[in-house]
N, C-alpha and C positions, 0 to 999 in steps of 0.2 A: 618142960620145954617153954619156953619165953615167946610166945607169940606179938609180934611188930602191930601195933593197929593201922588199920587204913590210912590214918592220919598220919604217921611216923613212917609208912613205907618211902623208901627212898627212890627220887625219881630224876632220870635225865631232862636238865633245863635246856632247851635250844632257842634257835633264833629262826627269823623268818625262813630262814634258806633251812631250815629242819639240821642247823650243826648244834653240836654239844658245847653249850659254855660253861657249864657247869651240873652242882646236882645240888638238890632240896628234898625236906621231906614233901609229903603228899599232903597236909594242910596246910604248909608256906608255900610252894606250890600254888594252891588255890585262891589264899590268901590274899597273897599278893600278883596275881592275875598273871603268872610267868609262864608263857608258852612251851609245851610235855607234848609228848608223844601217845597216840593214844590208836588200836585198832577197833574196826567192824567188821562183824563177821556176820554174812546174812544166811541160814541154814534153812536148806530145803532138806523136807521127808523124798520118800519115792515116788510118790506123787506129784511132788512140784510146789506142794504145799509151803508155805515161809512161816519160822517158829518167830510166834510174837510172846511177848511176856511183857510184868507188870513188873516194875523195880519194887522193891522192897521199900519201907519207909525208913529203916534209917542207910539208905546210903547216902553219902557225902554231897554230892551233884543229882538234884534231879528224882528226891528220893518219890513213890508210888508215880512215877509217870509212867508210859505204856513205851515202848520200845520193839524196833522190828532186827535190831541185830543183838546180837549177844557181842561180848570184845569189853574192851577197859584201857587202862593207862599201862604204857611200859615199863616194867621198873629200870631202875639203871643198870646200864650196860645189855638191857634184852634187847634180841632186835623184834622187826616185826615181823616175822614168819614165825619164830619159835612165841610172841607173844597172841598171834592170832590162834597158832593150835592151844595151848594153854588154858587161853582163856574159853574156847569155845568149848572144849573137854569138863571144864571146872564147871564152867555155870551150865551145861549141858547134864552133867554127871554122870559122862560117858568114860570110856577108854578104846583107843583105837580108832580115832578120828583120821580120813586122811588129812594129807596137809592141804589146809584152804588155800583155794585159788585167790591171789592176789589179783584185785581190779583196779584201782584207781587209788590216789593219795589226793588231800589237798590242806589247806591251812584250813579249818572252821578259824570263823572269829564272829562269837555272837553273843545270845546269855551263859552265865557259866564261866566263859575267859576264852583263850586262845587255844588249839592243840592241833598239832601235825593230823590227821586220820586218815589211815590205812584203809580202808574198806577191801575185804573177803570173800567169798562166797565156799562153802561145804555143803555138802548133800551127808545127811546121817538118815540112815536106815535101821539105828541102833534107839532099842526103847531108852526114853531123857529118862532123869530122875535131876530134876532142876535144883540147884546149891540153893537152897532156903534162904542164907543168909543175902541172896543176890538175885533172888525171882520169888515173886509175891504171887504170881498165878500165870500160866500159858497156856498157848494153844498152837495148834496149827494152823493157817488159814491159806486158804486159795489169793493167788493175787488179784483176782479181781473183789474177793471180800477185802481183804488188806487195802485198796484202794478206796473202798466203800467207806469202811471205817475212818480211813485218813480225813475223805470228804465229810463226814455229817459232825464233827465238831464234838460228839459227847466224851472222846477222850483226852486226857492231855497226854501229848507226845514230846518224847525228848526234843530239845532243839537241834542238836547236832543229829542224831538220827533221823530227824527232819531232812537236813541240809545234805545228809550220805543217802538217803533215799533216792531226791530229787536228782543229784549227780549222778547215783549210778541210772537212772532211769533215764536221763542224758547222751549218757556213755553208751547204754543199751543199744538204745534207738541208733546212735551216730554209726553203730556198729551193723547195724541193717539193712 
């Protein structure tokens, strides 16, 4: 079997309004700073707990940062419902995920480049077994240690998981 690498997977280019102008691989893509589509998925245990993990070092964006959702880029033609289960299943190393509640979209545009994100939310009560290739170490955390962590600065945090944090914590709150 011929497996595609990260870099040559093939991805929908859009525009600010999130339409389709075209497609590229996943390093031209990056490359050339062309705005993709991309989901977050933020996964609570039974407890309420939120699954944080440590990227891998060699992924493409961002590689050993710390990260509080799991999710990734779309490929072409997926939407984002069937790529938020997907990908939360894969890097989770689950099967039988509901499908994640969709909460909020927006344009990130910061380090990194541009990209439509979805943000998710799932409750999995099923023991992970985290894609190696795609998680360097997790845990579980309380949101108020998740909070803690954010403030004392010893970790690095993805940007964009930065910027879906703070929204959905916006969104939360507006919703109270």
């Amino acid at each position: 079997m011929n497996r595609v690498s990260a870099a040559e997977e093939v991805l929908d280019v859009v525009d600010r309004d999130d339409r389709v102008t075209g497609r590229a691989p996943r390093g031209e893509v990056y490359a050339r700073g062309l705005i993709h589509r991309c989901v977050f998925v933020r996964v609570r245990d039974g407890a309420g707990r939120i699954f944080v993990h440590r990227r891998t070092a060699s992924k493409l964006v961002f590689p050993s940062y710390y990260d509080m959702f799991v999710g990734g880029v779309l490929g072409a033609g997926e939407d984002y419902a069937g790529a938020a289960l997907r990908e939360a299943e894969e890097e989770l190393g689950v099967s039988g995920l509901a499908q994640p509640q969709p909460l909020l979209k927006f344009l990130y545009e910061g380090p990194g480049g541009a990209w439509w994100s979805y943000v998710h939310e799932v409750r999995c009560e099923l023991p992970v077994h985290p894609q190696a290739s795609e998680v360097a170490w997790h845990d579980w955390l309380a949101p108020q240690e998740l909070e803690r962590r954010l403030a004392d600065g010893r970790w690095a945090w993805v940007p964009d998981g930065l910027e879906a944090h703070r929204r959905l914590r916006e969104f939360e709150e507006s919703r109270q």
